[in-house]
LUMDO-479196 format. One record per residue: residue number from 1; residue in one letter; y, z, x of N, C-alpha, C in turn. Coordinates in steps of 0.001 Angstrom, whole numbers. Example, Ala and Ser with C-alpha at 12.3 -4.5 7.8 and 13.67 -1.06 7.14 Angstrom:
<pts>
PT|1|A|-5690|7800|13190|-4500|7800|12300|-3300|7800|13200
PT|2|S|-2250|7080|12850|-1060|7140|13670|30|7870|12900
</pts>
This chain:
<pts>
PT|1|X|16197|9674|5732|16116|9058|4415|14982|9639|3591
PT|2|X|13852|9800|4189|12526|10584|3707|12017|11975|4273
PT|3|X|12620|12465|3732|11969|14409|4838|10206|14230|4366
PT|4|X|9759|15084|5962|8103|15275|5593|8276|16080|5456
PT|5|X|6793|16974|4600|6710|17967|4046|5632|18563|4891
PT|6|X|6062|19740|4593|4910|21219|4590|4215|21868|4067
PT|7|X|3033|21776|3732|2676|22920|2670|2844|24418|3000
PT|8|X|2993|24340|4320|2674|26026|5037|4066|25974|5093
PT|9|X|5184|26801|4843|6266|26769|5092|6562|27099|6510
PT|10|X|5893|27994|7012|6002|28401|8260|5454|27203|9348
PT|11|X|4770|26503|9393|4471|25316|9737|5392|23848|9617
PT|12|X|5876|23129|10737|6986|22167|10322|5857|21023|10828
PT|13|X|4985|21190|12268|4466|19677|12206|3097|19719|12480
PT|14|X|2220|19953|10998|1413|19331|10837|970|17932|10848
PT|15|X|-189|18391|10217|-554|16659|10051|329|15671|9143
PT|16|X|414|16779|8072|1579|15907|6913|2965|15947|7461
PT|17|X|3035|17095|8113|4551|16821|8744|5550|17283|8101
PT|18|X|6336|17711|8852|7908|18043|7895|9405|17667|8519
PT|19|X|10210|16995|8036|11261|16857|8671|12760|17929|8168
PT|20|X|13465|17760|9099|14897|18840|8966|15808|17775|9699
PT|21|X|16911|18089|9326|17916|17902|10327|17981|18442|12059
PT|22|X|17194|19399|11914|17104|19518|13426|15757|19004|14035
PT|23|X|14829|18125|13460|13729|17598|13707|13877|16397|15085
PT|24|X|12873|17025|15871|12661|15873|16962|11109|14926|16838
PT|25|X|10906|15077|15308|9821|14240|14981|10094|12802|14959
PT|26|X|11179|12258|15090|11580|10741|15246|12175|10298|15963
PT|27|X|11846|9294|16962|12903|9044|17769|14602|8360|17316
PT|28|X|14500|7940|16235|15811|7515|15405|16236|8685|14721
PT|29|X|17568|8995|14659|18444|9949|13802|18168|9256|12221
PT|30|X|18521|7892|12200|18898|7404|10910|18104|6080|10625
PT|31|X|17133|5886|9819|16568|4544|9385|17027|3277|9659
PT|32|X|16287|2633|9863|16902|1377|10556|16434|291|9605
PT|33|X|16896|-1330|10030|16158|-2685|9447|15327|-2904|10402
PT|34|X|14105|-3456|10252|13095|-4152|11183|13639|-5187|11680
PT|35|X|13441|-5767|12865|14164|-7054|13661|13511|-8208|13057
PT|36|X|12833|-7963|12396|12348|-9855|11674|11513|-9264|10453
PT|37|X|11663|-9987|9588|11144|-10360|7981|9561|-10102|8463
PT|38|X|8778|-10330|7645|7382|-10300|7054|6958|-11332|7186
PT|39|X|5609|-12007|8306|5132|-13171|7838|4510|-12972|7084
PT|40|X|3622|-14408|7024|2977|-14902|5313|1533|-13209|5559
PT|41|X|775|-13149|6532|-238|-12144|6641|-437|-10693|5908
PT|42|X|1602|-10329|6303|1637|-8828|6111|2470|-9441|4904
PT|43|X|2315|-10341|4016|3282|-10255|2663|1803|-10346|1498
PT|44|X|162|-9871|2207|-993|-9730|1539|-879|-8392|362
PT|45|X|-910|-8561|-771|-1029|-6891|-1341|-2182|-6925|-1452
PT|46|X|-2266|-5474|-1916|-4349|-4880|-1780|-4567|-4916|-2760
PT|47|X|-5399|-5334|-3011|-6393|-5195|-4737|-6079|-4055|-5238
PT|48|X|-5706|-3590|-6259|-5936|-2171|-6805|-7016|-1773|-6817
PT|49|X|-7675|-510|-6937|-9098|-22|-7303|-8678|1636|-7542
PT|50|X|-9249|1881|-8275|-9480|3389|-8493|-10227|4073|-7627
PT|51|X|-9604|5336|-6924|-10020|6008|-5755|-9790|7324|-5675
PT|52|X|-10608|7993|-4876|-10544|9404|-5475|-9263|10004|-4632
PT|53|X|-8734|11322|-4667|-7565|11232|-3900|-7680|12241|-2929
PT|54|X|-6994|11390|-2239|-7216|12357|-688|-7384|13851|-98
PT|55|X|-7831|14046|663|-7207|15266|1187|-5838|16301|1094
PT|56|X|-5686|15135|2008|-3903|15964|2207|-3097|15268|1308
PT|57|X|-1974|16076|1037|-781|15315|237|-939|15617|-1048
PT|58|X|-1839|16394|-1754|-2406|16609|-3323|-1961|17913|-3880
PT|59|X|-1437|18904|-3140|-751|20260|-3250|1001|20361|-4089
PT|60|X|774|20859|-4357|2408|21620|-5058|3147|21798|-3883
PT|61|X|4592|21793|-4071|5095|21810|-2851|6896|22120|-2710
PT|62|X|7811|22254|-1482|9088|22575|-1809|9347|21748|-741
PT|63|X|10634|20937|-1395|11614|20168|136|12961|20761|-711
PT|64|X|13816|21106|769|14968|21023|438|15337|22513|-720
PT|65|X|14598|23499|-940|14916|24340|-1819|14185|24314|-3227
PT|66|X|13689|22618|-3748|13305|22573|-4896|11773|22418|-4690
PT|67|X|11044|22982|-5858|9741|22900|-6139|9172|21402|-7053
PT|68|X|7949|20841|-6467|7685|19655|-6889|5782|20004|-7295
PT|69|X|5486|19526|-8482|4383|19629|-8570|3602|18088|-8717
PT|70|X|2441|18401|-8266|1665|17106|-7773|1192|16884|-9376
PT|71|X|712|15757|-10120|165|15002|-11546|-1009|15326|-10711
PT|72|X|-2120|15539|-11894|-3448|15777|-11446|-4009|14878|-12326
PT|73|X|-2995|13803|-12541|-3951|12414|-13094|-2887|11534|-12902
PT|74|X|-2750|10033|-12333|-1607|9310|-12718|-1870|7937|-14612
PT|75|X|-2519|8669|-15205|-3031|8197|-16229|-2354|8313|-17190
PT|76|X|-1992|6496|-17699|-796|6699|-18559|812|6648|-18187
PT|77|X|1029|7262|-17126|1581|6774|-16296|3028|5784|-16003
PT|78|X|3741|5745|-16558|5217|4654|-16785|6364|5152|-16605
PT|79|X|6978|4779|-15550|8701|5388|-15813|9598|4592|-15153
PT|80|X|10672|4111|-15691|12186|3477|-14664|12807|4060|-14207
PT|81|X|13213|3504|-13100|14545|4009|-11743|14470|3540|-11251
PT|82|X|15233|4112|-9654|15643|3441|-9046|14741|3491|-7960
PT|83|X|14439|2482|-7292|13652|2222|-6012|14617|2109|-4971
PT|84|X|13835|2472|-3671|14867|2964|-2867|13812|1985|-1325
PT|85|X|14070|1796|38|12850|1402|662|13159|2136|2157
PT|86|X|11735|2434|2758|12372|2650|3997|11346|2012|5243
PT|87|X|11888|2169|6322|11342|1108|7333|11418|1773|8667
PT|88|X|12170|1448|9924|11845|1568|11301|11916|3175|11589
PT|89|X|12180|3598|11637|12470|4964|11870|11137|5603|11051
PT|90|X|10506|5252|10291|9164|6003|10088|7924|5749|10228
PT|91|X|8043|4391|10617|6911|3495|11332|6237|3905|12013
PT|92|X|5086|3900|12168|3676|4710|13047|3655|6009|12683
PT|93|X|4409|6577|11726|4149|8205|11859|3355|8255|10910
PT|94|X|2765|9825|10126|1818|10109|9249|2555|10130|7932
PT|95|X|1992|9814|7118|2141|9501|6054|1708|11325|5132
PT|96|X|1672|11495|3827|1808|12368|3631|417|13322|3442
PT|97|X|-695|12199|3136|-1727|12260|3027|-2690|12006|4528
PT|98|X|-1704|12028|5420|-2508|11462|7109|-3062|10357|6938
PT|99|X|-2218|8878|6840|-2867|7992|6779|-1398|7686|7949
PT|100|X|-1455|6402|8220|64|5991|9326|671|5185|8352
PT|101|X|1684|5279|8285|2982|4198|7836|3310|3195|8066
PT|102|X|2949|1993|7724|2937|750|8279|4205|86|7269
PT|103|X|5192|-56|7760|6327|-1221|6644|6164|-2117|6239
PT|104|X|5146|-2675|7427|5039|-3969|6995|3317|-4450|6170
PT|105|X|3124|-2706|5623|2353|-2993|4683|2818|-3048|3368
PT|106|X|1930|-2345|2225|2261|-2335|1180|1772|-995|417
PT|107|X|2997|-95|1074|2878|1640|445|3645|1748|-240
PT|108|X|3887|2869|-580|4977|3336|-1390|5139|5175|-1173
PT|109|X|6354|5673|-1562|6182|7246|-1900|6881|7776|-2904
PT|110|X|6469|8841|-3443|6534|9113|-4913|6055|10931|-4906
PT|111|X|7484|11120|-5460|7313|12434|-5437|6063|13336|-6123
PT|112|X|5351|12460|-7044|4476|13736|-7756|3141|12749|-8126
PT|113|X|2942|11568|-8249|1726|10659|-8229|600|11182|-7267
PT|114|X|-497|11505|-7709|-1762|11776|-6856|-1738|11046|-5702
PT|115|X|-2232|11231|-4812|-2108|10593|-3536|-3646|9987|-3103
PT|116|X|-4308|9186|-2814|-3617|7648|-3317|-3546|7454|-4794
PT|117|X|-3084|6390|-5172|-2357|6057|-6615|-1991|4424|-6395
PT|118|X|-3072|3502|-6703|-2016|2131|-7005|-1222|2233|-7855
PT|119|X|-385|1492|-7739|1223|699|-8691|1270|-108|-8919
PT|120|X|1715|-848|-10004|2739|-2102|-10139|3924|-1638|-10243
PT|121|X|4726|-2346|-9098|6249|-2005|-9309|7233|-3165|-9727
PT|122|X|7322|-3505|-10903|8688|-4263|-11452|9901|-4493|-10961
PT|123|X|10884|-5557|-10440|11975|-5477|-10244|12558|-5757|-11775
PT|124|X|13224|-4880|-12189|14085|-5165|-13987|15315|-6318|-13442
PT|125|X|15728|-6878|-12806|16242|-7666|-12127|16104|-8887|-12151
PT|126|X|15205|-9240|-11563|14547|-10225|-11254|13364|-10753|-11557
PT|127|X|12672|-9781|-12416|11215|-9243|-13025|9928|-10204|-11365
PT|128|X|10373|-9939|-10327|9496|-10118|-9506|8340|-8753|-9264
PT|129|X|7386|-8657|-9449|5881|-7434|-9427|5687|-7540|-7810
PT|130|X|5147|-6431|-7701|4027|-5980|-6237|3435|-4555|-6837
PT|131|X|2164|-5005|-5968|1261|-3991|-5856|1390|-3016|-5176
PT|132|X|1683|-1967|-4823|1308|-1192|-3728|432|106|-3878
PT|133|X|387|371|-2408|-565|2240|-2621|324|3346|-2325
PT|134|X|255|3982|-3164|971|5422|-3112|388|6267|-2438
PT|135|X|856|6708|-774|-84|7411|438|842|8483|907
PT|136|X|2228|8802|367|3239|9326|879|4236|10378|-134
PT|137|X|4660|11448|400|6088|11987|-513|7153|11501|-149
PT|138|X|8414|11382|-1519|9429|10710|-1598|9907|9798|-2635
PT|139|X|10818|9892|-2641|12217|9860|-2243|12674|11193|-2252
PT|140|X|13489|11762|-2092|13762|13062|-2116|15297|13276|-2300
PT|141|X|15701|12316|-2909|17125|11928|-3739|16688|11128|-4945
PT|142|X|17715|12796|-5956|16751|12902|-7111|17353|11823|-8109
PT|143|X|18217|10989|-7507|18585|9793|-8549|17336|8427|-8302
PT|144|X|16767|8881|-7137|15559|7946|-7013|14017|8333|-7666
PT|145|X|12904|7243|-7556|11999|7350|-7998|11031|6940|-7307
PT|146|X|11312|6020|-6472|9982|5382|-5463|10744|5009|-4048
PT|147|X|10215|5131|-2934|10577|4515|-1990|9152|4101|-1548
PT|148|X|9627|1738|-1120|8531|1595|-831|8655|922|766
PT|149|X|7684|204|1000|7665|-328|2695|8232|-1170|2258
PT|150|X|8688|-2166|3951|9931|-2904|4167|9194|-4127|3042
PT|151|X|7481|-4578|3690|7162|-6109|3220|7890|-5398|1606
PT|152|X|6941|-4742|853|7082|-4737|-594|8295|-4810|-1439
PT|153|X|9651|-4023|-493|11024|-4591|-1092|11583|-5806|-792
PT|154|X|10453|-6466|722|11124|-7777|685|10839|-8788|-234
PT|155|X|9629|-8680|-1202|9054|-9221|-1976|9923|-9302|-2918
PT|156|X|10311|-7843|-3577|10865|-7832|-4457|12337|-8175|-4819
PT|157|X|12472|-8673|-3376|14252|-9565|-3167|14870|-7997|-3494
PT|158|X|14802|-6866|-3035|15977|-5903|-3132|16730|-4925|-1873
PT|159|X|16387|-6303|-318|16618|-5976|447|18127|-5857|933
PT|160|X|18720|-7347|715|20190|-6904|179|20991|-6222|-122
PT|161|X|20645|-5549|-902|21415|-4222|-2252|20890|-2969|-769
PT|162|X|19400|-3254|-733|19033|-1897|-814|18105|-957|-1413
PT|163|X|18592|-1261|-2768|17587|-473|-3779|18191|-1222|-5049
PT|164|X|16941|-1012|-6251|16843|-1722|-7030|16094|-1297|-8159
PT|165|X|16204|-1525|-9627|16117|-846|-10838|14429|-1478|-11262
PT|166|X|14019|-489|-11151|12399|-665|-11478|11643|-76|-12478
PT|167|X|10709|-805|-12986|9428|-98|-13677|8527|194|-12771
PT|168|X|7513|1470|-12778|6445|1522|-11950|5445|1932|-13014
PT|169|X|4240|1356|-12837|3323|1644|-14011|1944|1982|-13039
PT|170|X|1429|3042|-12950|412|3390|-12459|-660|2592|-13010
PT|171|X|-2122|2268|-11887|-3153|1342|-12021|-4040|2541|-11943
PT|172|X|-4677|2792|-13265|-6008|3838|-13204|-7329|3241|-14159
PT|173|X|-8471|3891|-14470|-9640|3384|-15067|-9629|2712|-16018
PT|174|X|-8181|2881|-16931|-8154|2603|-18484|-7489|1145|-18278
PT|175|X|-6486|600|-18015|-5865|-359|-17339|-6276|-1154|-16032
PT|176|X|-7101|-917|-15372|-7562|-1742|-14614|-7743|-3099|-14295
PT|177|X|-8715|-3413|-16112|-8514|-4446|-15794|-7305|-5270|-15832
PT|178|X|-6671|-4781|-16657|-4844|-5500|-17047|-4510|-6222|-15153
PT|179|X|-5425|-5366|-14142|-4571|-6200|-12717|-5867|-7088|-12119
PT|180|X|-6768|-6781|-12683|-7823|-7560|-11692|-8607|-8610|-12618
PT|181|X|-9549|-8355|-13839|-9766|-9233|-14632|-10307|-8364|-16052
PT|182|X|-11185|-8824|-16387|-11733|-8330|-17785|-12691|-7615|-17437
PT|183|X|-13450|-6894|-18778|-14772|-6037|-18495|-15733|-6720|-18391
PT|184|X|-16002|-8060|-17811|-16750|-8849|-17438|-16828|-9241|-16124
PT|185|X|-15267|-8340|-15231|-14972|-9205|-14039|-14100|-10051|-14011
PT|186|X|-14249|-11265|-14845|-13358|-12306|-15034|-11977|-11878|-14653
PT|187|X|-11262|-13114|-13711|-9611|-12341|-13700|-8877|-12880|-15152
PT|188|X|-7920|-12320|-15486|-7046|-12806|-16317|-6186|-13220|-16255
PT|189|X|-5346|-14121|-16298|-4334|-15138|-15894|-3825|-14782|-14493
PT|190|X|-2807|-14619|-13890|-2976|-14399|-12672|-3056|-13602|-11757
PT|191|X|-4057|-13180|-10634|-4257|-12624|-10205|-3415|-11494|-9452
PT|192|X|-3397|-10351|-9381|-2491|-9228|-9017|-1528|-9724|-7187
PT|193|X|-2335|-10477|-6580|-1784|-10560|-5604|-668|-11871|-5813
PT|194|X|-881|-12443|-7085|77|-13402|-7014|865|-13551|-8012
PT|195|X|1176|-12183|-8435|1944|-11732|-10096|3451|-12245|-9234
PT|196|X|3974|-11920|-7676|5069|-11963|-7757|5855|-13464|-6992
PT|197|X|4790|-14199|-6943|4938|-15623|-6932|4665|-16708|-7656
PT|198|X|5523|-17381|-8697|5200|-18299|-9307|5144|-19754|-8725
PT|199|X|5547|-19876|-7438|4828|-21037|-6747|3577|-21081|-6659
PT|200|X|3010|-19783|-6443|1477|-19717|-5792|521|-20621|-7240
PT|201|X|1280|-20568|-8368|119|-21256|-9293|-138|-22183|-9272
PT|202|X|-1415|-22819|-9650|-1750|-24040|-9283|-1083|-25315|-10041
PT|203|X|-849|-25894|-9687|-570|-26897|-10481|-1106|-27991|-10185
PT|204|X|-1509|-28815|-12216|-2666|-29987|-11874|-2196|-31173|-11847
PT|205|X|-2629|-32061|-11258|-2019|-33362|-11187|-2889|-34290|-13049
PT|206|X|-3678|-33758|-13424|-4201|-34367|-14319|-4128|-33388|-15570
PT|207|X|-3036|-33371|-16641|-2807|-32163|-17653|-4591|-31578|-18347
PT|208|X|-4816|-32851|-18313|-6517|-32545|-18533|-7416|-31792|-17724
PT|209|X|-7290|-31600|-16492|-8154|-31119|-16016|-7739|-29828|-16028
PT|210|X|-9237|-29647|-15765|-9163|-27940|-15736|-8426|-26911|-14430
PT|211|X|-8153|-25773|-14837|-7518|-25348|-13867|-8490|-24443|-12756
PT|212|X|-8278|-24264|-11575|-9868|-23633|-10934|-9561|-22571|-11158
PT|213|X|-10889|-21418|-11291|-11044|-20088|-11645|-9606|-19364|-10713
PT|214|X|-9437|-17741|-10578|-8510|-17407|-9934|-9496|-16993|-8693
PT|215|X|-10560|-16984|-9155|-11294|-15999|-7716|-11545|-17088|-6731
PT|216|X|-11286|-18659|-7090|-11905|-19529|-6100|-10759|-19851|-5610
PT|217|X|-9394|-19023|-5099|-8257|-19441|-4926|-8545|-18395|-3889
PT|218|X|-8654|-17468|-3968|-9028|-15837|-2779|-10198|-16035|-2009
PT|219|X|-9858|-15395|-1171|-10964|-15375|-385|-10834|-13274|470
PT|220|X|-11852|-12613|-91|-11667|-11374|-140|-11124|-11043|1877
PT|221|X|-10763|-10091|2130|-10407|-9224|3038|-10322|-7728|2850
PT|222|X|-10429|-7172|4313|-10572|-5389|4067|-9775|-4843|5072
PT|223|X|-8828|-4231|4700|-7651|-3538|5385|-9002|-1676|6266
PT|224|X|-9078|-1849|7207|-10122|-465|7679|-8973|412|8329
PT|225|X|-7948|112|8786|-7262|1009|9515|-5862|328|9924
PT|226|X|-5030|1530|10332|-3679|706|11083|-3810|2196|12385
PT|227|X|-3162|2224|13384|-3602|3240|14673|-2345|2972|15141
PT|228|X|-1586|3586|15899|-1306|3220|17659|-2241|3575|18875
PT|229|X|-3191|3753|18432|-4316|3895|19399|-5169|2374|19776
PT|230|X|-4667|2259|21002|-5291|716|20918|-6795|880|21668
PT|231|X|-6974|1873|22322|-8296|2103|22804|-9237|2325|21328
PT|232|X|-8579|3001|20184|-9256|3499|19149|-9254|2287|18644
PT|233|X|-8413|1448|18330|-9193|318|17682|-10150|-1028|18306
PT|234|X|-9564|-552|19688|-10869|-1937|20165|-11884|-1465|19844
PT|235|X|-12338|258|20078|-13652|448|20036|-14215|-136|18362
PT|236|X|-12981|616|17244|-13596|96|15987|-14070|-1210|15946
PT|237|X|-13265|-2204|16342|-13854|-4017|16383|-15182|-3838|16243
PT|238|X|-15464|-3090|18045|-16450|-3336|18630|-18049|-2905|17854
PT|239|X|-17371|-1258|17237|-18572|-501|16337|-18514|-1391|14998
PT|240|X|-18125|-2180|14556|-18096|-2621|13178|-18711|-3928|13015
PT|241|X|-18181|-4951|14058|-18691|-6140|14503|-20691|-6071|14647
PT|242|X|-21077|-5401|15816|-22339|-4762|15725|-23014|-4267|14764
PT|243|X|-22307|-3110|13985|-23299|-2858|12788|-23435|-3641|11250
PT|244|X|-22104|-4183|11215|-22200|-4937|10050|-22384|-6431|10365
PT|245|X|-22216|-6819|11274|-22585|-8575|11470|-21602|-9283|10272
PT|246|X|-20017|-9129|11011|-18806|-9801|9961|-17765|-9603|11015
PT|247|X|-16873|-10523|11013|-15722|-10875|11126|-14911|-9743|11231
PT|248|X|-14635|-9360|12385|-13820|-8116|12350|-12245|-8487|13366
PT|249|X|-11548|-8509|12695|-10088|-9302|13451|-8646|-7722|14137
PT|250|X|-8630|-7980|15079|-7534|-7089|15372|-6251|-7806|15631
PT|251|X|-5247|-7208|15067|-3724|-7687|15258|-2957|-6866|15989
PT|252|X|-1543|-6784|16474|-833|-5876|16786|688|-6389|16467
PT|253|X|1409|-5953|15814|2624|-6020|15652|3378|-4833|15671
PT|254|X|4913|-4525|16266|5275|-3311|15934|4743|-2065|16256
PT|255|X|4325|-2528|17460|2961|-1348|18150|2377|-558|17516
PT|256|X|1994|-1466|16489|727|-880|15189|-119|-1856|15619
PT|257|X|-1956|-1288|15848|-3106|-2229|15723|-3790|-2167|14640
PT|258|X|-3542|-3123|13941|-4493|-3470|12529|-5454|-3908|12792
PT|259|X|-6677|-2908|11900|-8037|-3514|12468|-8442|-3963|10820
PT|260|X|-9056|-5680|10511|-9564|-6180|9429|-10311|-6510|9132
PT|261|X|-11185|-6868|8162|-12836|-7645|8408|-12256|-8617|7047
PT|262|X|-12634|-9964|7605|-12411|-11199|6474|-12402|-12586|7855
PT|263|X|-12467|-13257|6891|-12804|-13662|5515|-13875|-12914|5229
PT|264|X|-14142|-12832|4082|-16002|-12748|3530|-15963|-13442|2433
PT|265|X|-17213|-13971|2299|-17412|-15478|1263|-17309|-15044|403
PT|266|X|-18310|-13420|-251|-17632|-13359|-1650|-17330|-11994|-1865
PT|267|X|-16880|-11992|-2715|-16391|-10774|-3258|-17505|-9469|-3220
PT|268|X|-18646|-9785|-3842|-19647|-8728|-3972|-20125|-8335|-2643
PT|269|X|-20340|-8912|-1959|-20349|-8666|-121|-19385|-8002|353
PT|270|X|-17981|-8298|-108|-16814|-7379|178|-16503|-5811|-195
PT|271|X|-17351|-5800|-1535|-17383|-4483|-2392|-18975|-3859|-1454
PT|272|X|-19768|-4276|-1381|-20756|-3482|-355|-20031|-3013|1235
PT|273|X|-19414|-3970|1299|-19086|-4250|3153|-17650|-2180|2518
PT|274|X|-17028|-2355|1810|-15585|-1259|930|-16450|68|1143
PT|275|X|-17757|124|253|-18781|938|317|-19275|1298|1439
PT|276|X|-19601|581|2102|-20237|753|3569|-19602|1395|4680
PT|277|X|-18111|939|4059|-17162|1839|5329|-16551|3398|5067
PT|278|X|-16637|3519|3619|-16358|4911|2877|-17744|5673|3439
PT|279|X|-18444|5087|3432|-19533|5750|3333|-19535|6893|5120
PT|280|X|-19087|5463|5941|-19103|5837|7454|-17876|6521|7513
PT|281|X|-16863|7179|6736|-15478|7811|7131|-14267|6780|7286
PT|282|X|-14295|5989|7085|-13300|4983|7017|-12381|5041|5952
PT|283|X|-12398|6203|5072|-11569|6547|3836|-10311|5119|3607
PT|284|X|-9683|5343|4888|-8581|4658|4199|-8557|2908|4257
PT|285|X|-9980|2367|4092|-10147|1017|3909|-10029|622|2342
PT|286|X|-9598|-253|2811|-8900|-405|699|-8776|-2581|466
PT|287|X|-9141|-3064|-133|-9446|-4462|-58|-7993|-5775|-34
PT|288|X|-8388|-6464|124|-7227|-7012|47|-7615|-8626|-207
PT|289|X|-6757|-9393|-1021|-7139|-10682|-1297|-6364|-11679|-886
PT|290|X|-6866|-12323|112|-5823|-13865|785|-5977|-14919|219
PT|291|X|-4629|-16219|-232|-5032|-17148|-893|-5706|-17906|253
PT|292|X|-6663|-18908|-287|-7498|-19960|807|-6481|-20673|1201
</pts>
């Protein structure tokens, strides 16, 4: 459903990877459904933030015969089509930029968007939003425009169909705040992680009273890694727990180990704690906001 790419033509499995029809890079021939839905945990999207872009995955490039060139800004940024999603069959592998593929996060891939690149992706449908990060190439069927992970199309109710008619509007310096709050900080009506639930708003029992801020509804979290290395992530717990003195939680689902640090009380502790781990090589830690 998604071929990896090569930059070296002569090279098929790098780090970024390349797939063919004669590829024994997957153990599935053909994409599959995941055996169970998304709980409430992995249906978290990540804060947007502006980030510089990766390593790998940022090159000009050819699948399939045709030439694709990488945007050397996603600024400005807007276009409709069709969204497309994919899931078991690419799970744990590398992503395009060498990060791992988690479905039951909240990625996306996109043929020519800088790598990483937040989104808002629109269902024109249903007008249900999600956030995601752009870490991957693809779709590579040129009537498509995005293919994203399993949680993010389950969000967007276009699991059914399949695929589904979208806006995607890139999140960069100029727009920013439009997902998080004002040039003060302040959020603005509702918060990005809960654009695609209108239950999640509060509702008051007294029309008079006031409604509580959006930030006292979150309580920050930090996505540091996803592995199949489970020796590699106990050790992370273990190195992170020690040097930072915080809450460091490991999961495993889908023989992926997610390693997290949260709660943290506030936000500005969370943006030092973001800093602190870029700083140590942790590139692909990126924030994330849980309702209380």
């Amino acid at each position: 459903m998604k071929p990896y790419i090569s930059f070296i033509s002569a090279v098929c499995f790098t780090l970024i990877g390349c797939q063919s029809s004669q590829s024994s890079r997957y153990s599935q021939q053909h994409d599959s459904i995941p055996s169970r839905l998304p709980n409430q945990q992995e249906l978290i999207e990540p804060l947007p933030k502006v980030v510089a872009k990766s390593r790998g995955g940022n090159k000009d490039y050819q699948v399939f015969g045709i030439d694709y060139q990488v945007m050397t800004s996603a600024e400005g940024y807007t276009e409709s089509g069709i969204a497309s999603w994919y899931g078991e069959k690419f799970h744990g592998h590398l992503t395009s930029n060498g990060e791992v593929y988690d479905m039951y996060g909240f990625s996306a891939a996109h043929k020519a968007l800088p790598l990483p690149t937040y989104v808002q992706v629109t269902n024109l449908d249903n007008q249900r939003k999600v956030i995601v990060r752009v870490n991957d190439r693809g779709p590579f069927h040129q009537d498509r425009l995005i293919d994203l992970s399993y949680s993010a199309a389950y969000k967007l109710g276009m699991l059914d169909k399949g695929t589904a008619r979208v806006k995607v509007e890139a999140i960069t310096k100029t727009n920013l705040a439009k997902f998080i709050g004002d040039d003060n900080g302040e959020p603005q009506g509702t918060p990005a992680t809960l654009i695609s639930s209108a239950k999640t708003t509060p509702q008051l029992d007294n029309p008079g009273e006031k409604a509580p801020s959006a930030t006292a509804l979150f309580k920050p979290y930090i996505h540091v890694l996803v592995t199949r290395n489970k020796t590699l992530a106990d050790n992370t717990v273990k190195g992170l727990s020690f040097l930072l003195q915080v809450p460091v939680n490991l999961s495993e689902n889908n023989e992926l180990y997610r390693v997290q640090i949260g709660p943290i009380s506030q936000a500005k502790h969370a943006e030092q704690l973001l800093a602190s781990l870029h700083n140590q090589g942790y590139t692909e830690a990126y924030p994330l906001f849980a309702l209380k």
